[in-house]
C-alpha positions as CSV (number, residue, x, y, z in Angstrom):
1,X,-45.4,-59.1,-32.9
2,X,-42.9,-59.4,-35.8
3,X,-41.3,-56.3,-35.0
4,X,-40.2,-57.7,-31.5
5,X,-38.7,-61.0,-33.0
6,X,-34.7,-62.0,-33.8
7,X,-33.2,-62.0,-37.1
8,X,-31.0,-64.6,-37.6
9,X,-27.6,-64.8,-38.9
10,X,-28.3,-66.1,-42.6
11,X,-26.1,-66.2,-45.7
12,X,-27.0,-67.6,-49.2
13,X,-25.3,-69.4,-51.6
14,X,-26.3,-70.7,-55.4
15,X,-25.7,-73.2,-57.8
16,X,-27.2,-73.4,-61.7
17,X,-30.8,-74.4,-60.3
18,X,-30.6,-74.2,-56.6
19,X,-30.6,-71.4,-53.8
20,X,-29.4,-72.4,-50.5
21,X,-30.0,-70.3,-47.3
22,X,-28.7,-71.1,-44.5
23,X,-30.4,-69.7,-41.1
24,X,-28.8,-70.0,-37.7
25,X,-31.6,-70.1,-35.2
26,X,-30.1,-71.8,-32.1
27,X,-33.0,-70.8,-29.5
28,X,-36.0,-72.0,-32.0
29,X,-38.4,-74.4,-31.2
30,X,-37.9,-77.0,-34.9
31,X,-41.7,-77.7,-33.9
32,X,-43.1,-74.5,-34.6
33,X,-40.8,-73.5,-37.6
34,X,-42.2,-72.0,-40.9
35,X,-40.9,-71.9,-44.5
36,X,-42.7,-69.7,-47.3
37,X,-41.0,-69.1,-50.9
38,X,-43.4,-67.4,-53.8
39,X,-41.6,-65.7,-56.5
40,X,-38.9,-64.1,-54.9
41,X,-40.2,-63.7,-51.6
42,X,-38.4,-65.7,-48.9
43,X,-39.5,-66.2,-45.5
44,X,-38.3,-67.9,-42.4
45,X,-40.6,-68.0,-39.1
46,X,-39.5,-70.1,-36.0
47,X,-39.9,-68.3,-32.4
48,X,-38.4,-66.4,-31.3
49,X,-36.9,-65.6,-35.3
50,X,-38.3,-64.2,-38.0
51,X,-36.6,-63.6,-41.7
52,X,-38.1,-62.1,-44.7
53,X,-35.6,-62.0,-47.7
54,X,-36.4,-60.0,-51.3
55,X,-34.2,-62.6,-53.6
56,X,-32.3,-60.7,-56.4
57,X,-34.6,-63.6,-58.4
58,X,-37.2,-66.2,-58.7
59,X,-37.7,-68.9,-57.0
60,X,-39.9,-71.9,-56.6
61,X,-40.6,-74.9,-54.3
62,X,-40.4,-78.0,-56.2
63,X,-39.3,-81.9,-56.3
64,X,-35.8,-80.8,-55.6
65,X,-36.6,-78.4,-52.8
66,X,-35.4,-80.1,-49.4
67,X,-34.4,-78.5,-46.0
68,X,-32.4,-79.8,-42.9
69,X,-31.6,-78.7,-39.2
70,X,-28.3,-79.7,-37.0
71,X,-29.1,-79.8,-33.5
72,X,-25.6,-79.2,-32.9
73,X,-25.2,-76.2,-34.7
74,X,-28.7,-74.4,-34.1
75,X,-28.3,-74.0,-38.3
76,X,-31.3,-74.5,-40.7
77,X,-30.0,-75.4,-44.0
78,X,-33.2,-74.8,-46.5
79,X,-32.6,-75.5,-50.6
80,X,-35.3,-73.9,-53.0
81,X,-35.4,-74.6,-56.8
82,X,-34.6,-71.4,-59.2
83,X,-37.7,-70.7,-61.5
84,X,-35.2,-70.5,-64.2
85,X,-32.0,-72.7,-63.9
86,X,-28.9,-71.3,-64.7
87,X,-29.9,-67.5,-64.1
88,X,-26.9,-65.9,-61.4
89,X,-28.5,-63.9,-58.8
90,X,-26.0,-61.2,-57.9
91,X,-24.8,-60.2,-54.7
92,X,-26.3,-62.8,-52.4
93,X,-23.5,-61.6,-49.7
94,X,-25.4,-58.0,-49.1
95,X,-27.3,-59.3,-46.4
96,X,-28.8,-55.6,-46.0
97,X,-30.3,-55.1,-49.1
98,X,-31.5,-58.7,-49.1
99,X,-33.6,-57.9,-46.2
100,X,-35.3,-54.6,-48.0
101,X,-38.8,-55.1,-48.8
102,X,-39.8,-53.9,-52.6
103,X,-41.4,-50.4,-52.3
104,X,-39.8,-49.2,-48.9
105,X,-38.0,-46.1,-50.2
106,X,-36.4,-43.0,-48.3
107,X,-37.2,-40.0,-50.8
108,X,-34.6,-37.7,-50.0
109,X,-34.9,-35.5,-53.3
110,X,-35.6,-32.3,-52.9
111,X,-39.7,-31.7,-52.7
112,X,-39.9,-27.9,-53.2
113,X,-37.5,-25.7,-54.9
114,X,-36.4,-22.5,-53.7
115,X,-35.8,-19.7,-56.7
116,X,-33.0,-17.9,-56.3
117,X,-32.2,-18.4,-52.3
118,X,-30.2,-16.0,-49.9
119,X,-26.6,-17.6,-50.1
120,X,-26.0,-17.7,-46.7
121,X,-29.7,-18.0,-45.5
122,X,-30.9,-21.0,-43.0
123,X,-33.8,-23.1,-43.2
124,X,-35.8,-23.3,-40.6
125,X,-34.2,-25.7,-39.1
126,X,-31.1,-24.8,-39.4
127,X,-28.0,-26.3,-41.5
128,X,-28.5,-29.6,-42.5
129,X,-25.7,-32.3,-42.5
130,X,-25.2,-36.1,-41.8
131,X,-25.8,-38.6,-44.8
132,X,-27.9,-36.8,-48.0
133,X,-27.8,-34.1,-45.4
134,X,-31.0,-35.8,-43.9
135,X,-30.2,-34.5,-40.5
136,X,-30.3,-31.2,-38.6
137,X,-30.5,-29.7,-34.7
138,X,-29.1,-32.8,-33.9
139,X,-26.2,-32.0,-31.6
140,X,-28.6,-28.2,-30.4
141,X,-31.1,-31.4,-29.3
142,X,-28.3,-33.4,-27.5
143,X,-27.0,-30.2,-25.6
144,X,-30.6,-29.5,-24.7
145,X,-30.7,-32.8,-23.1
146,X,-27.7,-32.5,-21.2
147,X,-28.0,-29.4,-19.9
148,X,-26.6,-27.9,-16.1
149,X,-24.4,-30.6,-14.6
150,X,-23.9,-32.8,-18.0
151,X,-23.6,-29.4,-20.0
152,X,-19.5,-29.2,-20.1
153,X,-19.1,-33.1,-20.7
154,X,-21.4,-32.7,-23.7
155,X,-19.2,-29.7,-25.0
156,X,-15.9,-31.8,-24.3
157,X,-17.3,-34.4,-26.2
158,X,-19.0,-32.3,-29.3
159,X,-14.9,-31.1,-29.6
160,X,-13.7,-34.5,-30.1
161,X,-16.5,-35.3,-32.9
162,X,-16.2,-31.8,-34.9
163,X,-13.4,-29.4,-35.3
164,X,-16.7,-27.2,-37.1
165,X,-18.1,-24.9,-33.9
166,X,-21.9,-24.4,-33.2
167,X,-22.6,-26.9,-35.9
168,X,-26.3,-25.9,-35.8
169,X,-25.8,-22.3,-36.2
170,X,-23.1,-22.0,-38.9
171,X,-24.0,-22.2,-42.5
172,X,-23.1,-24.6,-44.7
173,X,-22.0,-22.3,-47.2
174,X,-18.8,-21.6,-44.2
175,X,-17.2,-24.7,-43.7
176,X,-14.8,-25.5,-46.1
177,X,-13.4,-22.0,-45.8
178,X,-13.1,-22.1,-42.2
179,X,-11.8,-25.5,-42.2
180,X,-9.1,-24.6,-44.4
181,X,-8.1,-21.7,-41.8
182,X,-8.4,-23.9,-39.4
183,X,-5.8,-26.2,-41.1
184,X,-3.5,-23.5,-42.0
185,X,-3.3,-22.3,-38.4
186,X,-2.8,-26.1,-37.3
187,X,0.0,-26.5,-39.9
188,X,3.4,-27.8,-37.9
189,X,6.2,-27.0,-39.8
190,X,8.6,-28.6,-37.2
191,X,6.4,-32.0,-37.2
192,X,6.6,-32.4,-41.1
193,X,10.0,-31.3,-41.5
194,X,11.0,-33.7,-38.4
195,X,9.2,-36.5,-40.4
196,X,10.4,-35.4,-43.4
197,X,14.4,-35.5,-43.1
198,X,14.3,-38.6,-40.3
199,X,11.4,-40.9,-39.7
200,X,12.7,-44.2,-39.2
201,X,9.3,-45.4,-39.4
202,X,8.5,-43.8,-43.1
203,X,10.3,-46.5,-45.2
204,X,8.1,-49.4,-43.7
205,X,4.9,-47.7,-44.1
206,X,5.6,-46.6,-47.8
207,X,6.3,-50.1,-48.4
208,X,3.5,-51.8,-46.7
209,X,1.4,-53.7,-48.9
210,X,-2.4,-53.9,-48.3
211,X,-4.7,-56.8,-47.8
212,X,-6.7,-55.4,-50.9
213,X,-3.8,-55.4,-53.2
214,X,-3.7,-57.9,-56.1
215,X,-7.1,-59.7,-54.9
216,X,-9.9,-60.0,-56.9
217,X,-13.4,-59.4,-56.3
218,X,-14.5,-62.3,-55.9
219,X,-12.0,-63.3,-53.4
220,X,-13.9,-61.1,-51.2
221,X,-16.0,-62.4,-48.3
222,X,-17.7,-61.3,-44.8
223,X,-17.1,-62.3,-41.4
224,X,-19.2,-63.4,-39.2
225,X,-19.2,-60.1,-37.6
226,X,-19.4,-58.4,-40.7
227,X,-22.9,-60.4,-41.2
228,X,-24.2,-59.6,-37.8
229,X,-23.5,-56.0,-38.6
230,X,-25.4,-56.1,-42.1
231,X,-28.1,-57.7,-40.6
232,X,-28.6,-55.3,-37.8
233,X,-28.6,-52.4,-40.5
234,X,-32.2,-50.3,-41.0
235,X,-33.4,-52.2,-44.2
236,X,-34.4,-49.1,-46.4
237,X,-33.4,-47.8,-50.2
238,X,-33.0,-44.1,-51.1
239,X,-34.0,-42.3,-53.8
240,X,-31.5,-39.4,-54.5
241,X,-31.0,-36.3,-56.7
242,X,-28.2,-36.0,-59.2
243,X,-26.5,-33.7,-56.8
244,X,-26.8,-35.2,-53.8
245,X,-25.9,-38.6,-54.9
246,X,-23.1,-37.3,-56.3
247,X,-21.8,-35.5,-53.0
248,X,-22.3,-39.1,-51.3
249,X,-20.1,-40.9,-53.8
250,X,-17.4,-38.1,-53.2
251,X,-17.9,-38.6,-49.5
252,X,-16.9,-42.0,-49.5
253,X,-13.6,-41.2,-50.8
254,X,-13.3,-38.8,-47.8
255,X,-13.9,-41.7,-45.1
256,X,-12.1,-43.8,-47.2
257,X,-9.2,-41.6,-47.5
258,X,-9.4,-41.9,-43.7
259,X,-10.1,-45.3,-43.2
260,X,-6.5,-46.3,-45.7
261,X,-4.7,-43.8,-44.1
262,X,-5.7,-45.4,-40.6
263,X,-4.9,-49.0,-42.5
264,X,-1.7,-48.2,-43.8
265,X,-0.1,-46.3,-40.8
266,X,-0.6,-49.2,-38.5
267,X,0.2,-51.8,-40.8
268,X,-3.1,-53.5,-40.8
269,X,-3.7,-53.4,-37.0
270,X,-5.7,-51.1,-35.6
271,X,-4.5,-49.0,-32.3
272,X,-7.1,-47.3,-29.7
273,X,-6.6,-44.2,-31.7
274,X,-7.3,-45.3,-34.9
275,X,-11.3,-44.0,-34.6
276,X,-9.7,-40.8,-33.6
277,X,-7.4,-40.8,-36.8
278,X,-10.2,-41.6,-39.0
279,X,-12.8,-39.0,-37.8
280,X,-9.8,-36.3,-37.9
281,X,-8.7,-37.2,-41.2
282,X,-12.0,-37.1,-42.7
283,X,-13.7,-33.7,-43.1
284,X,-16.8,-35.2,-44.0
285,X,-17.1,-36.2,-40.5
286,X,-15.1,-33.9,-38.5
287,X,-16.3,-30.7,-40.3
288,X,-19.9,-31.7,-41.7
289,X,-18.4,-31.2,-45.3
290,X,-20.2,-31.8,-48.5
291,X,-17.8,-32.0,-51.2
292,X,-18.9,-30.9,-55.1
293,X,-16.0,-32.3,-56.7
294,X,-13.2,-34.6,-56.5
295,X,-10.4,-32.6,-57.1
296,X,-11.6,-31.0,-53.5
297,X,-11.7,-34.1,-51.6
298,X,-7.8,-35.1,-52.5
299,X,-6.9,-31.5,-51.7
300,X,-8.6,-31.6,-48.1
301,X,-7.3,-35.5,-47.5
302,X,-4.3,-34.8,-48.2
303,X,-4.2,-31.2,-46.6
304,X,-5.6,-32.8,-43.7
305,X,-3.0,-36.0,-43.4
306,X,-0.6,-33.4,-43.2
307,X,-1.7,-31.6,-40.2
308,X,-3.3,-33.7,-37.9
309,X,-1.7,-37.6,-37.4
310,X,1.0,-38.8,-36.1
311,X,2.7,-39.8,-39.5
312,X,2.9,-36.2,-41.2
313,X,4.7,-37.2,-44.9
314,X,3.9,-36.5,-48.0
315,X,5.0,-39.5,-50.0
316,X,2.9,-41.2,-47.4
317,X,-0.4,-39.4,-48.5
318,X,0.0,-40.4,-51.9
319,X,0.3,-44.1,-51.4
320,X,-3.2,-43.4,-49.4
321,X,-4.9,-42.4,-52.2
322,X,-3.7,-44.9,-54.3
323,X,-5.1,-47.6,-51.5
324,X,-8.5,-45.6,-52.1
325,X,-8.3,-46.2,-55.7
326,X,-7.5,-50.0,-55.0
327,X,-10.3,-50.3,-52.6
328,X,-12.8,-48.4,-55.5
329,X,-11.6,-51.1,-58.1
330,X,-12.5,-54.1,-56.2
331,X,-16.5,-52.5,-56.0
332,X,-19.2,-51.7,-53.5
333,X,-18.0,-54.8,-51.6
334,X,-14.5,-54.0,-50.3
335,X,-16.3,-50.9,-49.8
336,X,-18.3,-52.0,-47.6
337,X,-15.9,-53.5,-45.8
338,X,-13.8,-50.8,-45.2
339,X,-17.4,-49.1,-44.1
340,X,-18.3,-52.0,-41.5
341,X,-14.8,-51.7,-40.1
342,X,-15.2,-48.5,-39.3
343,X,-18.7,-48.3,-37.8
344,X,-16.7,-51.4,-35.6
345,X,-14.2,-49.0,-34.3
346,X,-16.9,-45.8,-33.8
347,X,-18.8,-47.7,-31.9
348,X,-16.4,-48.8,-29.3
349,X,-15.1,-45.2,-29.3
350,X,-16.8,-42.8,-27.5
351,X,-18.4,-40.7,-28.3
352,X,-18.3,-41.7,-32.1
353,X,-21.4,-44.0,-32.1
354,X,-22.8,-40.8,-33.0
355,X,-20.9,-40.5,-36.0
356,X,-22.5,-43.8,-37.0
357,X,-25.8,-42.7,-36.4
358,X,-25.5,-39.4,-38.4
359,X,-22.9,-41.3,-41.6
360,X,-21.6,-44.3,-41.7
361,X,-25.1,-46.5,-40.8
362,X,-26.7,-45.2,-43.8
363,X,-22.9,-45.5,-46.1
364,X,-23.2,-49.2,-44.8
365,X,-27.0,-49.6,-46.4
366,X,-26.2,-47.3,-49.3
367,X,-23.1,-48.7,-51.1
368,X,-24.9,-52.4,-50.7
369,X,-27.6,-50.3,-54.0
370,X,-24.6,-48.3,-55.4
371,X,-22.8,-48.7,-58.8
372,X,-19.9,-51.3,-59.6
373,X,-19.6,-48.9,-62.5
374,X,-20.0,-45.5,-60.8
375,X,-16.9,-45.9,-58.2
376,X,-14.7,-48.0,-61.0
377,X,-14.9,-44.5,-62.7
378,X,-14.5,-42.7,-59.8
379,X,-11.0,-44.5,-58.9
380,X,-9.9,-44.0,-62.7
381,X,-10.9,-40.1,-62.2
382,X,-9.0,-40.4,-59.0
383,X,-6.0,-41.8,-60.3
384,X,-5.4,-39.4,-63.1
385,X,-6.0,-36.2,-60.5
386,X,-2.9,-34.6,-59.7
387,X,-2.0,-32.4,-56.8
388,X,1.1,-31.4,-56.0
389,X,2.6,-29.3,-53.3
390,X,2.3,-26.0,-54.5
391,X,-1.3,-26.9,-54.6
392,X,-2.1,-27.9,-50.8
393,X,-1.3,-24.2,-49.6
394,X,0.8,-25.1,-47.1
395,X,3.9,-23.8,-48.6
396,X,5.8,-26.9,-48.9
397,X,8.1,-26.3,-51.3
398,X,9.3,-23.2,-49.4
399,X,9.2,-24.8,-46.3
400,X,11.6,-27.8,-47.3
401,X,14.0,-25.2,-49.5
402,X,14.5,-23.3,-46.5
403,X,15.3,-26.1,-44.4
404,X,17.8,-27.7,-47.1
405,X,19.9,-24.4,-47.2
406,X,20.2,-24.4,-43.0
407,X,21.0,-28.1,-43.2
408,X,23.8,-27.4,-46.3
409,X,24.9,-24.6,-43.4
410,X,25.1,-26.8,-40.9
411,X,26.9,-29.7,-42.7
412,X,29.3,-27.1,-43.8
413,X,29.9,-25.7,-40.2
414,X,30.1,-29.3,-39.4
415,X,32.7,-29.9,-42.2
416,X,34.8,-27.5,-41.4
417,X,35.2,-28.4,-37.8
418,X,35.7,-32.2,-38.3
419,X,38.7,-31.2,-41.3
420,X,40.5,-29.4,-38.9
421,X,40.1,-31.5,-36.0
422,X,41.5,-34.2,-38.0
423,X,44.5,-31.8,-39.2
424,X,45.5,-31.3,-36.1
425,X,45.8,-34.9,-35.1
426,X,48.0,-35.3,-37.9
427,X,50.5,-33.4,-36.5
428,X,51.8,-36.1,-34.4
429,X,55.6,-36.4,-32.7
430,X,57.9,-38.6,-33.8
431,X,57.9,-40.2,-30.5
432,X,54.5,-41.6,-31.2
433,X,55.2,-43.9,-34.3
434,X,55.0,-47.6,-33.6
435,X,58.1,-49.0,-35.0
436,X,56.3,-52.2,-35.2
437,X,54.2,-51.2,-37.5
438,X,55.9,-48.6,-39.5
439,X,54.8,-47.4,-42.9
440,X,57.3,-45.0,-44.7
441,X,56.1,-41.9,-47.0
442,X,56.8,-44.1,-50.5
443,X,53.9,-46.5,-49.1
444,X,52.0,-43.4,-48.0
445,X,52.1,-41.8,-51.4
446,X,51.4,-45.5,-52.8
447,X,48.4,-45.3,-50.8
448,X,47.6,-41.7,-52.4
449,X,47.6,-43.6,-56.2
450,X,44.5,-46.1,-54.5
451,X,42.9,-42.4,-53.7
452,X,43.1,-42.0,-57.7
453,X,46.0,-39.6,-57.6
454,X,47.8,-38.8,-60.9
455,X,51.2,-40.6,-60.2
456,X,53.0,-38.5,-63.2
457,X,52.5,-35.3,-61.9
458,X,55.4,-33.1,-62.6
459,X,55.7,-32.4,-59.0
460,X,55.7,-35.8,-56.9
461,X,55.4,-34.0,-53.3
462,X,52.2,-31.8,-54.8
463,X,50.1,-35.1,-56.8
464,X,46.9,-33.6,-58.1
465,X,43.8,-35.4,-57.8
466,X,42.1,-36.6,-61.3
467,X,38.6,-36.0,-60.6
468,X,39.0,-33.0,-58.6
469,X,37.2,-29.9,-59.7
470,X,39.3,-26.9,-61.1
471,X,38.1,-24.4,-58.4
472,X,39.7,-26.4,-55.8
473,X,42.7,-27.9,-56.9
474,X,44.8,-25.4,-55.4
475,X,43.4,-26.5,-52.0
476,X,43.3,-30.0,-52.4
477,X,46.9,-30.2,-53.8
478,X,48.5,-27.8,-50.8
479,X,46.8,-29.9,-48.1
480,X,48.0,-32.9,-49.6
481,X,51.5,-31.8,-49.3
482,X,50.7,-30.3,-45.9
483,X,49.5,-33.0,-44.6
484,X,52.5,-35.5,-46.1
485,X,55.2,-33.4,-44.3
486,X,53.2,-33.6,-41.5
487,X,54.2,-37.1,-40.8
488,X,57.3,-38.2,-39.9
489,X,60.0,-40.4,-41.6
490,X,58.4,-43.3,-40.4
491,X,54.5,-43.2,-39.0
492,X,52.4,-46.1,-37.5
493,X,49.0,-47.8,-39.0
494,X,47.0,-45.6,-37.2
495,X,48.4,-42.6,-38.0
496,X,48.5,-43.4,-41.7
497,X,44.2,-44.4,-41.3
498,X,43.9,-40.7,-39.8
499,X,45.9,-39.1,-43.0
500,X,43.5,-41.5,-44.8
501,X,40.8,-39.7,-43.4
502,X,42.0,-36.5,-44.1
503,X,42.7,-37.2,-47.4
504,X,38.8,-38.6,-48.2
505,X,37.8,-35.0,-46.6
506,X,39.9,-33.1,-49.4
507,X,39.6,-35.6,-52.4
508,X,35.6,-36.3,-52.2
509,X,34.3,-32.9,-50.6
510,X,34.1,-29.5,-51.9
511,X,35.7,-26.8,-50.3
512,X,34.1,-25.4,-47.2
513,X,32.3,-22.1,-47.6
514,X,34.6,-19.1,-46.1
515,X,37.5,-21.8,-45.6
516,X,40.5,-19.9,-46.4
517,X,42.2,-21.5,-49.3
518,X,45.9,-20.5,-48.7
């Protein structure tokens, strides 16, 4: 039975008038092994394997056809002749679509139209969601199945998938609005203002540069993991509406918003909560959403990287998208990548495997059939949409005014205190000075002309400082003087650094609010 047999790890390379596959079959019997090429059919049989490729091309056995095996390596290395030489077949490395058969189509177009449907109304069965929205009941069906003494895990475990309650119940037509409550009521002004005025961490991230930045296309390649996983993928091609594959190319820039988010906020190496961060950042997977348009999805990623991770900062959200509009640029293949990484991490995240099974399965076998062309536009679309903070509705811009007038407060209160502090450790006894080190007034007021005090003031004991402002040059000048008598005859270094001190506090700050100037 074919269905019951291996696929083996395979990958395929070309040259002008050659196609080399190479099939690693370590358990085969070489006895019993199989080779059929016709047109652009390839197939591989050798208990307990079998592999049945659809080439992107024709092919041929001929004089210059030749195979080998390593013993060593378990690896069949099989060469087939190109029915015409020098014709590229594209995108050899998409193992998944390599394995579709011609004529095996998912036809998820819509096959009855409804005129003029109740907004809100349900189909009968229920609210549809999951990739092209192909799925629905699915989570009524798992809560069904672990009913009674499984019944509260399965509810603890539903909450860390979806923030979107009864899934199967509410319409479709009510989740962006109730996720945007739901974000506005999750909003912590403390958390971004904490990571907005002192994050040590900010700086590092901001300047992080990703793997994907400056390489070209064809400097991309898959590991050997990444081939396993292509392999394993359901081998099926859709046919889609104009609106629905529309909603699917906006929803990868909602997991990938995620997904470079994740990326950049670790540096490139992922933690035990990075499946968490991605399903929370994403509301195509933690709220079932099915975006319309693009300006949307920026609005709820970056709504949403603002509420939920640890790393709450805006300039950090922009340099997000622009890793999305990198990873767009460079095609369906560092897509892919990005896609294969993820299903990695849902799958070793409970309960996310779920996730994979409703999304990112089907993402994986999509974007291997999707346009180069489509997502370049959609990172140049990307790239010139601007959101700013007024925008997000999270009253930023209030927010962070607010908390610059209590911080000018507080430095103020703070000023205050530390001026006269310093004042009155001016006022030092003569018994103090340290005759060893003795500075008269002449070298303090020489020391007043390196402070950029006009020398040829009129009035030698009240010097005036050249850059000072007019509304304070009363105050700057009396405390000058103040502060100069307050010394004696002769003073010691140290005293002279605390007039120094002093004299920065009057000379490069304003005056205090409600200091009395006299």
């Amino acid at each position: 039975d074919i269905n019951k047999m291996l696929t083996p790890r395979f990958e395929l390379s070309q040259t002008d008038s050659l196609l080399t596959v190479i099939i690693y079959a370590p358990y085969t019997n070489i006895a019993e092994t199989e080779v059929f090429v016709e047109e652009n059919q390839f197939i591989f049989y050798s208990s307990p394997y079998y592999l049945r490729l659809h080439l992107p091309g024709l092919v041929e056995e001929s004089r210059d056809s030749h195979g080998s095996y390593s013993a060593d390596e378990g690896k069949f290395v099989i060469n087939v002749s190109k029915v015409t030489p020098g014709q590229n077949f594209p995108d050899l490395d998409l193992l998944t679509s390599l394995l579709s058969p011609p004529g095996k189509r998912v036809d998820i177009s819509p096959g009855i139209q409804v005129i003029e449907p109740e907004p809100n109304s349900l189909t009968i069965d229920g609210p549809k969601y999951g990739f092209a929205n192909q799925k629905a009941g699915v989570f009524r069906n798992l809560q069904e199945t672990y009913q009674c003494l499984f019944c509260f895990m399965f509810q603890y475990k539903s909450s860390e998938l979806l923030d979107l309650p009864s899934p199967d119940t509410t319409p479709a037509s009510y989740r962006s609005s109730l996720r945007i409550q739901r974000e506005q009521e999750d909003f912590n002004e403390d958390h971004y203002l904490a990571d907005l005025m002192d994050n040590p961490d900010i700086p590092a991230l901001l300047a992080y540069k990703s793997p994907w930045h400056g390489q070209k296309v064809d400097e991309i390649n898959f590991t050997v993991a990444e081939q396993d996983t292509m392999k394993e993928l359901p081998n099926r091609e859709f046919l889609l509406d104009k609106e629905v594959n529309k909603m699917i190319y906006l929803g990868v820039v909602d997991l990938l918003a995620g997904y470079c988010y994740n990326h950049r906020s670790t540096l490139g190496e992922n933690t035990s909560e990075s499946a968490w961060t991605i399903n929370k950042l994403s509301a195509t997977l933690c709220w079932l959403e099915c975006f319309s348009n693009l300006r949307d999805v920026v609005l709820a990623a970056r709504r949403r990287s603002l509420c939920y991770p640890l790393h709450r900062h805006w300039d950090l959200s922009v340099k997000v998208l622009e890793d999305v509009v990198q990873v767009l640029r460079l095609g369906k293949k560092q897509v892919l990548k990005c896609l294969l990484e993820v299903h990695s991490l849902f799958n070793s995240s409970e309960p996310r495997y779920l996730l994979n099974q409703l999304y990112i399965r089907d993402y994986c076998v999509w974007i291997q059939q999707a346009s180069n062309y489509k997502l370049a536009s959609i990172a140049d679309a990307l790239s010139k949409t601007t959101v700013n903070k007024d925008d997000v509705g999270l009253e930023l811009l209030e927010l962070e005014h607010a908390a610059q007038l209590v911080l000018g407060e507080e430095t103020s209160k703070h000023s205050v205190a530390e001026l006269s502090n310093t004042l009155t450790g001016l006022c030092l006894s003569n018994n103090l000075a340290d005759s060893s080190s003795s500075v008269s007034h002449n070298q303090i007021r020489q020391r007043m002309n390196n402070h950029r005090f006009d020398t040829n003031h009129k009035d030698p004991d009240k010097p005036v400082p050249i850059h000072a402002s007019t509304h304070n040059q009363d105050f700057q000048t009396c405390y000058t003087t103040k502060i100069l008598r307050a010394f004696p005859k002769q003073c010691n270094s140290s005293q002279l650094r605390q007039w120094e001190l002093a004299h920065q506090w009057i000379t490069k700050s304003r005056l205090p609010p409600g200091l009395n100037r006299r």
